[in-house]
C-alpha positions, -999 to +999 in steps of 0.1 A: +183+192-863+166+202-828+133+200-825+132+209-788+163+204-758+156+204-723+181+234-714+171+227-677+178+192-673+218+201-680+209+229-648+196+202-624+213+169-634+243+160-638+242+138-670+263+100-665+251+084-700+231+094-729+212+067-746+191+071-780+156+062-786+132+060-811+094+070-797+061+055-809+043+084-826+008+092-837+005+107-870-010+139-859+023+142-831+045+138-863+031+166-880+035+192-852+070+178-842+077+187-882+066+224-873+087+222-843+058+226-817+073+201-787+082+205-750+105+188-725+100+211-695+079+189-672+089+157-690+103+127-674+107+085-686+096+061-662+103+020-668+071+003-665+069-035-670+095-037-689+091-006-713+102+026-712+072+057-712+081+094-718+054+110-696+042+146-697+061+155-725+040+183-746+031+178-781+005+204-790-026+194-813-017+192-852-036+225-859-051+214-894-061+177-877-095+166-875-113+146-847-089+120-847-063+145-831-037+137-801-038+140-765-011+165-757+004+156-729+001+116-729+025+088-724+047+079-752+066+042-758+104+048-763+115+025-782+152+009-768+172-024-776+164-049-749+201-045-740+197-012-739+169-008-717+183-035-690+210-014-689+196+014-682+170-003-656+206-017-637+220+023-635+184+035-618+181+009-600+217+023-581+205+053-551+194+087-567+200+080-603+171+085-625+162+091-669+162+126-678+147+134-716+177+159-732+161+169-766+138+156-792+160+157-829+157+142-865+176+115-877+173+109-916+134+110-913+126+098-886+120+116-847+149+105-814+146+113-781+178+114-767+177+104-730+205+099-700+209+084-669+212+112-646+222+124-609+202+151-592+226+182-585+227+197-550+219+236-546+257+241-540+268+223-570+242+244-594+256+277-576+293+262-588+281+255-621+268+288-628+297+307-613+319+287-637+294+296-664+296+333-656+337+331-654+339+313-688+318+344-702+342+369-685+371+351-700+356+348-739+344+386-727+376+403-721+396+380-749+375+396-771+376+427-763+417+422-763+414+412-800+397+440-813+428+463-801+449+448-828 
């Protein structure tokens, strides 16, 4: 189940491998995940020594926490096999590649991020994919409207 997806990164990236990752989570962050209260829009992951770090990702404040409540905005450990993470470290290191956070989800009880090693799309290559976009909905449009004269 979703908690939130980053519609925008499938818009501006084009997405080469997905990768999944736990995230090191505060108590008060799990509870407003659990009411699904998360964003991805500004989001990105950055490698830093070693470890990977979502940044800027929004988790609003546990409404019913107490002093002891969570920064919204700060920077989260992902949690990735080492073989994993020297993977992905090889693919960004390559000329315009960079880690794009996809969606936040539950697995069994516990919160993934998914995350891929992506390619910034050129404006022409966003105007192709949303003319494609717009021909598929023609398409499944005018099939259906074919069906119902039967």
């Amino acid at each position: 189940m979703a908690i939130a997806n980053n519609k925008k990164a499938y818009f501006d990236y084009e997405i080469l491998e997905e990768f999944e990752a736990g995230i090191a989570l505060l108590g008060t962050e799990v509870k407003s995940m659990r009411e699904g209260r998360a964003s991805l829009k500004e989001a990105h992951v950055k490698i830093i020594g070693g470890e990977a770090f979502l940044i800027n990702a929004n988790i609003p404040q546990y409404e019913f926490g107490n002093i002891n409540n969570h920064e919204p905005t700060r920077s989260r450990k992902l949690l990735l096999k080492r073989r994993e993470l020297a993977r992905i470290a090889a693919r960004t290191a390559e000329d315009g590649l960079t880690i794009v956070p996809l969606r936040f989800y539950f697995k069994k009880r516990n919160i993934k991020l998914a995350i891929a090693v992506a390619r910034g799309k050129k404006l022409y290559d966003k105007r192709h994919a949303l003319r494609d976009k717009d021909m598929q909905r023609e398409a499944e449009r005018s099939f259906r409207g074919s069906k119902k004269l039967f």
